[in-house]
N, C-alpha and C positions, 0 to 999 in steps of 0.2 A: 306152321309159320312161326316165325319169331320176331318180337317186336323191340322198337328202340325209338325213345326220343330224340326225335331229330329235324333241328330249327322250330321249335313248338308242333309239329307229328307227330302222332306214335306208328309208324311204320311197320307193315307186317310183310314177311317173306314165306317161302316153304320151309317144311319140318325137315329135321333131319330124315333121312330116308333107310337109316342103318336099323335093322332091328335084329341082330345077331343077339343070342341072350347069354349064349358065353363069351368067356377070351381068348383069344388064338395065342400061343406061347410066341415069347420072346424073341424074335431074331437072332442069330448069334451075333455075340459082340461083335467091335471090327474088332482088328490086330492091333492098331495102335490108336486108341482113343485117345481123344484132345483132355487135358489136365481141367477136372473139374473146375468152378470156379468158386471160393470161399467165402464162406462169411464169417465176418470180423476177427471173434475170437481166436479163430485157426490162422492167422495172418499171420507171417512172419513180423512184421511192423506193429502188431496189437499191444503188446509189453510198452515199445516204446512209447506208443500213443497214449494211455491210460496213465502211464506215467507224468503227463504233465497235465492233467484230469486235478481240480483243489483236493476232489476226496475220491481218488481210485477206484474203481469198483471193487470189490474180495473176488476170488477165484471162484466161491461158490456162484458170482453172479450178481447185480443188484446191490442198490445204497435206498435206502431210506425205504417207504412201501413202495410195495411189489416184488420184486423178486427178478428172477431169472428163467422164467416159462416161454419169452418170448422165443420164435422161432421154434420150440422144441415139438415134437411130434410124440409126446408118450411113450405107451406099451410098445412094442414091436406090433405090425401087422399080424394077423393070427391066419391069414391065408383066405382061401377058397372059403365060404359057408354056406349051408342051405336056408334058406330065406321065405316066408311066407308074408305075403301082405293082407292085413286084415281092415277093413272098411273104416275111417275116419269119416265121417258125416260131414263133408261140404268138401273135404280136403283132396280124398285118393279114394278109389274103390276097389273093395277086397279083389285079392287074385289078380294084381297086376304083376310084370315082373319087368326088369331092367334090362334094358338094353344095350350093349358092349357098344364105345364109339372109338378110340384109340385108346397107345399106352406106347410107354419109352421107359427105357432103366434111365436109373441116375433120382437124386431131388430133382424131378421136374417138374415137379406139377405144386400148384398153390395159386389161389384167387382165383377162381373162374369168375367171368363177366360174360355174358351174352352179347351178340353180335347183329347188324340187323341184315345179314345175311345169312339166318337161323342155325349160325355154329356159337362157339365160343370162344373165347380169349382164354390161354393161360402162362403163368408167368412163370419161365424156366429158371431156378435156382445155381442149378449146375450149369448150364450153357448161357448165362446171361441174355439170354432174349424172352422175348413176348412169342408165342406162338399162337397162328389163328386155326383154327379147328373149322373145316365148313360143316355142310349138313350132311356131309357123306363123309365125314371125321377124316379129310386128307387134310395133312397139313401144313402152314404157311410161315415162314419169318414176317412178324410185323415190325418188330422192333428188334436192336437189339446193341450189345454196348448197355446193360440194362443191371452192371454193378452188382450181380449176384441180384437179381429181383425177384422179392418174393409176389406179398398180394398185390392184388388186383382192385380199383374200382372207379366205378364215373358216376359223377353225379349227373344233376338233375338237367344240368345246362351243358353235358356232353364231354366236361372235362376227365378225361382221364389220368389217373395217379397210378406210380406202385410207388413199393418201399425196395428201399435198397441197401442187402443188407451184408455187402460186403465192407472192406477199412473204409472209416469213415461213411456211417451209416448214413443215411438222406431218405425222403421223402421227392418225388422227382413227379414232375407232370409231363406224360408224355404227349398228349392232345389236348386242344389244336395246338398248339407250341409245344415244342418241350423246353424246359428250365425247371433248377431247383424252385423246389417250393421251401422245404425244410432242411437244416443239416447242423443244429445248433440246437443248446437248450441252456439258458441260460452263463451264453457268455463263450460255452465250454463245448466241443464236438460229442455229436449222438452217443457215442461211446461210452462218454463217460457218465452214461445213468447207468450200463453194467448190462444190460441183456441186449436179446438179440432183438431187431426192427421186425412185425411178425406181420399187423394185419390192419384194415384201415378201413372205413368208411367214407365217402365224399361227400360234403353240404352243399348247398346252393350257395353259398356266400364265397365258394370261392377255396373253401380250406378243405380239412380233412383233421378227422379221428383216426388217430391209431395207438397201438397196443403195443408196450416195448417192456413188458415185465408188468409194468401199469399203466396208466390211461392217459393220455396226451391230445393236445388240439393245437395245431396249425392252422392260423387265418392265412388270410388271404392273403399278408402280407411275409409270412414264415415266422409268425411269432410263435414260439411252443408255448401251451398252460399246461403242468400240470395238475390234474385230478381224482379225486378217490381217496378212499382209507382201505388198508387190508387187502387190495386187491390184487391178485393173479394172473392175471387177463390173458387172450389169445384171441379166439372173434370176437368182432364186433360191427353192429348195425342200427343206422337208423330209421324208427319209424318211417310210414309214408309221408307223412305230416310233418317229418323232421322235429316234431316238439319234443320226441321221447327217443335215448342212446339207449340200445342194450348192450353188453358186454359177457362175455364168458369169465367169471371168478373158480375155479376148478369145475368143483362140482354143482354149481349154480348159474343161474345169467344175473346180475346185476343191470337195475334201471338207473337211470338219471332224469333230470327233467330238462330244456333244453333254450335257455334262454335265449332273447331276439341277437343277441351278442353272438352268443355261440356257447359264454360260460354255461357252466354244468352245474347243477345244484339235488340236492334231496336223491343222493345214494341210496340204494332202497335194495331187499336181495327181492326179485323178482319174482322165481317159479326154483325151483331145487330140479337137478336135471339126474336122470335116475342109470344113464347109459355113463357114466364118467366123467372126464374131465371135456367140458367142452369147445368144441374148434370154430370151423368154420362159422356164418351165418346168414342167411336170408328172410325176404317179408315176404309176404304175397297183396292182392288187394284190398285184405280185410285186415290187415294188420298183427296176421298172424306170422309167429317168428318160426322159423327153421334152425337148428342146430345140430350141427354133426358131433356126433359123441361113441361111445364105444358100442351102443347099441344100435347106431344109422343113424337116421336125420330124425329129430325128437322135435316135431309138433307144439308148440305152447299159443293158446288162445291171447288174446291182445287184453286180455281181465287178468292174465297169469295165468289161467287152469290149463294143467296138462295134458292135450287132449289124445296122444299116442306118438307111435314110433313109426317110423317107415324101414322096416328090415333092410341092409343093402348086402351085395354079394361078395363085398370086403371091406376091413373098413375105411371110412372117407375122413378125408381132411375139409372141405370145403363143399358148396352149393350155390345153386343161381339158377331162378328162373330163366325160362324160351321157349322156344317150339312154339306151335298152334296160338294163336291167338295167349302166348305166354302160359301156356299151360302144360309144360313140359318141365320136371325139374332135374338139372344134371348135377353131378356128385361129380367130384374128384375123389378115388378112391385110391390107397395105398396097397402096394406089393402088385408083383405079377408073378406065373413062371415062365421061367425058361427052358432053352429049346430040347431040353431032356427030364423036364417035367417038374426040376424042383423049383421050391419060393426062392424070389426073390425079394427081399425084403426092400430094399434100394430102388423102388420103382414106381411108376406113375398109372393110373386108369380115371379114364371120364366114360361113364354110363350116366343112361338119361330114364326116364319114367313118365307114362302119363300120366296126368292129374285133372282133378275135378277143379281146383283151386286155382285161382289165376294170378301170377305175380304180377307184384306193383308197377302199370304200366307208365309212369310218370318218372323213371329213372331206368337205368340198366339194371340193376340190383339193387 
């Protein structure tokens, strides 16, 4: 089963039913695929737009802290690996293994969010829509006109956001309404902080955290603050409790503390993350963080101790509890092959795992 707040329920359905533990290669292309869809930088229009920006972004990306990480994906995928998983005490139990549930070439995969019809949400890059994944990984247009959209997330009270990070980047709510939430910072169009719109969090108040090189807050009304010194950022999430933001700084998560406002205060470096730079993020019910990084999804206790790694079978960009009574957790994972066996590096995978660990049933992610 997989669970989801809904009008104060937490609702529970069946589990996905796929338990294939490899991936079936590629389809071949068609013959005339539809012309990706771009984000910002690659626009034909981006030059002009930054041009009337007070203080332009530089080509490397980024004005002031932060930088230019937003959107980016690292290393290359390294392919296919062998994977052992070894016992975290409360979390996973040794000798599990991952289950294949879809996959599509192209950027298409980013932000997973669970569903309460025990699939998932995910947000297609290249084809501007939202796809829904059921529990038998067939899949569905939810949305779509979705501006190059990347993550994904819904808060507490059901609202759903992504970012969108085609010209003229935005922050867009797409349930129950859709309407801009953000598309401004200070006067001046998204763009002109310099990177790309990456990854976001949802509060109960209405706004939303996200990550555009550095660290940003949209109330309820589209005000942007920014936040942070020295930071990098990519995932981010918040506690159960919403008192405590984490954020991915490369090789680090960064904490905040989370006042009744929304402002952020007491930057802190969290736990040091030992798989690379980190992506995606999830909680569960104890307040344990998830982070995908180049070694899988990396464990850190709600004290910061790091309590292990969860091996995956390529590597992931994102995570999100589901399944069973929320005790399933799915990965978006990068690269596929194709139909003659070699990588594709341009490609999308969600596999799922069982868990001991139950994510936070008081939100989707």
């Amino acid at each position: 089963m997989i669970g989801i707040l809904v009008a104060g329920l937490y609702l529970l359905t069946p589990a996905p039913l796929v338990a294939q533990t490899t991936a079936p290669r590629l389809p071949p292309a068609p013959a005339n695929p539809p012309a990706p869809s771009v984000q910002a930088p690659l626009d034909p229009g981006y030059a002009a737009l930054i041009a009337t920006c007070k203080t332009p972004p530089t080509a490397g990306g980024g004005r002031g802290p932060g930088g230019a990480r937003g959107g980016a994906r690292g290393a290359p995928p390294q392919g296919v690996r062998d994977y052992v998983v070894t016992d975290i005490p409360g979390v996973i139990a040794a000798g599990q293994r991952w289950a294949f549930i879809w996959q599509e070439a192209g950027n298409n995969g980013d932000g997973i969010v669970g569903t309460n019809d025990g699939g998932v949400l995910v947000a297609q890059n290249d084809r501007s829509k939202v796809v829904r994944l059921d529990r038998t990984g067939a899949p569905s247009v939810t949305y779509s006109d979705t501006h190059t959209g990347g993550g994904l997330s819904m808060s507490s009270r059901g609202n759903l956001f992504i970012v969108e990070r085609g010209l003229r980047m935005k922050v867009e709510q797409l349930a129950p309404q859709r309407k801009v939430l953000a598309d401004s910072y200070q006067g001046e169009p998204l763009d002109c902080v310099g990177a790309v719109i990456n990854d976001l969090t949802a509060d109960r108040r209405g706004g939303v955290y996200f990550t555009m090189g550095g660290l940003f807050h949209a109330d309820s009304k589209g005000v942007v603050t920014r936040y942070g010194e020295n930071l990098f950022t990519n995932g981010i999430i918040l506690s159960p409790d919403e008192k405590t933001l984490y954020v991915t700084n490369v090789t680090t998560l960064a904490a905040f503390d989370v006042q009744p406002d929304g402002a952020l205060i007491n930057q802190r470096e969290f736990v040091k993350l030992i798989g690379g730079g980190g992506d995606g993020s999830t909680i569960d019910s104890q307040g344990r963080i998830y982070v995908t990084t180049g070694a899988g999804v990396e464990v850190i206790g709600r004290d910061g101790q790091h309590l292990g790694v969860i091996p995956t079978p390529r590597g992931v960009i994102s995570c999100a509890f589901g399944g069973q009574d929320k005790r399933t957790l799915f990965v978006l994972a990068r690269g596929a092959q194709d139909a003659e066996g070699n990588e594709v590096a341009n490609a999308a995978q969600v596999w799922s795992i069982q868990m001991i660990a139950q994510g936070y049933t008081g939100r989707a992610k």
